[in-house]
N, C-alpha and C positions, 0 to 999 in steps of 0.2 A: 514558673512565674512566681513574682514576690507577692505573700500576703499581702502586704501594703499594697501591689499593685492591682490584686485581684479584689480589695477593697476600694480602690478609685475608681476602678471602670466598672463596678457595681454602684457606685455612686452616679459616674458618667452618664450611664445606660440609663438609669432612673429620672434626671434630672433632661435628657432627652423625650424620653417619654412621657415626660410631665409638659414640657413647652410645648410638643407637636402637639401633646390633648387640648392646650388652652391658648396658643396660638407665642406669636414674641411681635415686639413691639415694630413699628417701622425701620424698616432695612438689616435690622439681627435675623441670621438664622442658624440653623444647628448643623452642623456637621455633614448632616445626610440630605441639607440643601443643595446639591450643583444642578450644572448644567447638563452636562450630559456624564454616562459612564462609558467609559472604554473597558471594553472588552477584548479578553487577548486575543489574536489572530484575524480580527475585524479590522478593515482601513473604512475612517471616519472620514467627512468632511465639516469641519467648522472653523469658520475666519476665528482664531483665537487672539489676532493680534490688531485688527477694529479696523484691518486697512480693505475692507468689503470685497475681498475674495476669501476662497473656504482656504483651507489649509488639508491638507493630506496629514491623517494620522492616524499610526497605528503603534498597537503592542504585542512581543512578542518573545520567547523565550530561545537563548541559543547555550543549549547544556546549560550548566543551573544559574547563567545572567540572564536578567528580562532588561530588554531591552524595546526602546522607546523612538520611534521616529515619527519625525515631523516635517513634510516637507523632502528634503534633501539628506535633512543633520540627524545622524543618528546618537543619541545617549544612553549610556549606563547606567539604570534606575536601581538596579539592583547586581550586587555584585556575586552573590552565594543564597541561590533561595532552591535549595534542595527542599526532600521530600515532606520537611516540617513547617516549609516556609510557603505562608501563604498572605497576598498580595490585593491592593484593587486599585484602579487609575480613573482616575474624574478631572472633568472640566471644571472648573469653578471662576465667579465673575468676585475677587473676593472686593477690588473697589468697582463701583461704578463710574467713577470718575477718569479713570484712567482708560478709558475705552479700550483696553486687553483682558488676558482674559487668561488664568493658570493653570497648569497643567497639576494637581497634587498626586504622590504615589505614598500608599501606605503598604506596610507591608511588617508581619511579624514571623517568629519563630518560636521556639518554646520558653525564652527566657529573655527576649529581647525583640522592639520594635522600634521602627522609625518613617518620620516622613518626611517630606525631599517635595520641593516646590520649586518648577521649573516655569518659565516664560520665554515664548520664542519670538523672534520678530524676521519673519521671513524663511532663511536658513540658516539661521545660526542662532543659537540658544545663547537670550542674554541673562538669565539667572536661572540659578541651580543650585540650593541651599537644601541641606537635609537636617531636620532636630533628633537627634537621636534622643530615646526615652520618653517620645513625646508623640500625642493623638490629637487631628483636630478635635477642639470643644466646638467653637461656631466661629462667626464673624460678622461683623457689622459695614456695610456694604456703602453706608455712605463716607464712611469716613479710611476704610480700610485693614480694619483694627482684625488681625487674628489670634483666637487664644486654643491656646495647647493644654490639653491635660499632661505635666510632665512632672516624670518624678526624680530620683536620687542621682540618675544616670547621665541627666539631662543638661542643658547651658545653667542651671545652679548646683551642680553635681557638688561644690565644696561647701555650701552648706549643711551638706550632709558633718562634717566634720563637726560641725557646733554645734549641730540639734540631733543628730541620729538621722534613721531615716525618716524620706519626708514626702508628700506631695503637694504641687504648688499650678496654677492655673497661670502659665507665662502669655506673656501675646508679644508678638510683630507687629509693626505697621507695612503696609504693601503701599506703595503708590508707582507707579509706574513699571521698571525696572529692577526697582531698588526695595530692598528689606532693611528696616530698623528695627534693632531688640527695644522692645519697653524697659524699663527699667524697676517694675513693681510687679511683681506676681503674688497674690493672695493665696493661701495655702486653703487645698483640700478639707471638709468637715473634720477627716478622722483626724488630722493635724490641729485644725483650730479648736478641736473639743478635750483636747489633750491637755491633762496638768503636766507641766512641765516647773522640776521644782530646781531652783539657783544652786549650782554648785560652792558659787562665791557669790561675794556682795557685787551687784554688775549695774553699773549705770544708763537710765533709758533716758536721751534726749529728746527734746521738742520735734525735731524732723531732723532728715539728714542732714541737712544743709548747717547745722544750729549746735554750738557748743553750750548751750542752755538746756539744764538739766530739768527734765519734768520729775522724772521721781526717782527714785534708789531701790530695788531689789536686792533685799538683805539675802545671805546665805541660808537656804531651804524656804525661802518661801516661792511660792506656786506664782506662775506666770500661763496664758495663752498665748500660742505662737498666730497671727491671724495674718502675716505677709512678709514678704524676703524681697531684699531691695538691692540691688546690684548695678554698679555701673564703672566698670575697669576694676579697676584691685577694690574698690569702696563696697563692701557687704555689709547691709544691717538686718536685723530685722523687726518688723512691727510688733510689738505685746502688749498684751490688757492686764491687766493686774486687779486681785481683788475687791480694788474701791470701783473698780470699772475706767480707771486711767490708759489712755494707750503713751507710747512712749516709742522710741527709739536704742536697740541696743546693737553696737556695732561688735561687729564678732570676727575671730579670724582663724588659725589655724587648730581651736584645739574647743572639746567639749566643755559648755557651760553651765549643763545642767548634769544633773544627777545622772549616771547613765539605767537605773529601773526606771528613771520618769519618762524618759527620751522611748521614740517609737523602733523596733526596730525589726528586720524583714524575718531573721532566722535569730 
C-alpha cells in the first residue's frame, strides 16, 4: 500500500473516531452508519427497494468470485479476491427520500481497493457502479450526498499528472436509481498542508466558470492545493497563496509544480 494512502486512512480512521465521540449534525453519518451487515453465507431478509415486502439476500463466494444475490438476480461483486483479498457488504439508506435502499461492497487487497454500489428493484439490478481507489467517508441522508475517500487511482486519477500524487474527498449524489459525480472534491490534510512551489508563472482565476484573473503565481513561489474540480475534459484546481487568496488554476496534461514540492507515494 501507498504511503500517501496509508497516511489518509490514518487521517480517515481518526476523523471517524472523532464524529462517533461527539456525535454529526442532522442526517450526516460516517461510513460505519448502515443498516444492516451482510455476512457471507447468511440469507437475509430486508425490503431494500421500499415496495414493503423483504427481499432475499445473500453473499457468497464461488472460487475466488464473491458473489451477490438478491432475489432472483445474481451479481459479480467481486471478480478475483484470493487469499489477500478481504471484503464486507452492508445495507445502507444513503437518501431517505428515495424510499430504497443500497447495497455497498467494499473490498481490498494489498495494494488496491474498491467500492461498487448496487440497487435492485425486484429482480433485476438497476445500478451497479464501482469507484476504484476510493472508501466510503459518510453521507448525508437528507439530501443524498456521498463522499469517498479517494486517491491517485481513483475518477481524478489525471490529476495526478499536474500535482504528483494526491488525496482528495470525491462525493456522488444517489437519488433514486441514478448516481451523479460532484464535480468538487476538496483534497486530504496531507495535500492541503503541502507547499507546493510553481514550476512556471501560472494563472489562478476567479472560478471555473470566469476568464477573470484573481492573481498570478510567479515561477517558485508556494502555492496550497485545497480542491480538484472536474467536469468532462475541464480540470482545475483550487489554491491559496500566501496573502491567503484562493483562485482557480486549470491544469492539463503535464506537471506545474516543482516535482521536490509535489507529494509522492515511492
Amino acid at each position: 500500500m501507498k504511503l500517501l494512502k496509508k497516511f489518509g486512512v490514518s487521517i480517515l480512521t481518526a476523523t471517524m473516531l472523532t464524529v462517533s465521540a461527539f456525535g454529526f449534525s442532522s442526517n450526516a453519518y460516517a461510513a460505519t452508519s448502515c443498516k444492516k451487515i451482510i455476512k457471507p453465507n447468511v440469507t437475509y431478509k430486508y425490503d431494500i427497494d421500499g415496495d414493503g415486502d423483504k427481499d432475499t439476500i445473500k453473499v457468497f463466494k464461488s472460487k475466488d468470485k464473491v458473489l451477490l444475490k438478491v432475489n432472483k438476480c445474481v451479481k459479480t461483486v467481486i471478480y478475483d479476491c484470493g487469499s489477500n483479498c478481504s471484503y464486507n457488504v452492508k445495507i445502507y439508506d444513503l437518501n431517505k427520500n428515495d424510499k430504497s435502499s443500497e447495497i455497498i461492497v467494499y473490498y481490498s487487497d494489498d495494494d488496491s481497493y474498491c467500492t461498487r454500489i448496487l440497487k435492485f428493484k425486484d429482480n433485476t439490478c438497476k445500478l451497479n457502479v464501482s469507484y476504484n481507489d476510493a472508501q466510503l467517508s459518510s453521507y448525508t441522508s437528507k439530501n443524498g450526498i456521498v463522499t469517498f475517500t479517494e486517491y491517485d487511482c481513483g475518477r481524478y486519477n489525471k490529476f495526478a499528472k499536474a500535482i504528483g500524487d494526491f488525496g482528495c474527498y470525491s462525493k456522488v449524489k444517489v437519488n433514486g436509481y441514478k448516481l451523479s459525480n460532484q464535480y468538487t472534491a476538496n483534497t486530504i490534510s496531507a495535500v492541503k498542508d503541502n507547499k507546493y512551489i510553481a514550476n512556471q508563472n501560472l494563472t489562478a482565476y476567479t472560478s471555473t466558470n470566469s476568464s477573470r484573473k484573481a492573481f498570478t503565481i510567479k515561477k517558485n513561489q508556494p502555492v496550497h492545493v485545497y480542491a480538484l474540480y472536474q467536469n468532462g475534459n475541464k480540470r482545475y484546481i483550487k489554491v491559496k497563496n500566501n496573502a491567503g487568496k484562493y483562485g482557480y488554476v486549470k491544469i492539463g496534461a503535464s506537471l506545474i509544480f516543482t516535482k521536490d514540492s509535489c507529494i509522492w507515494a515511492r
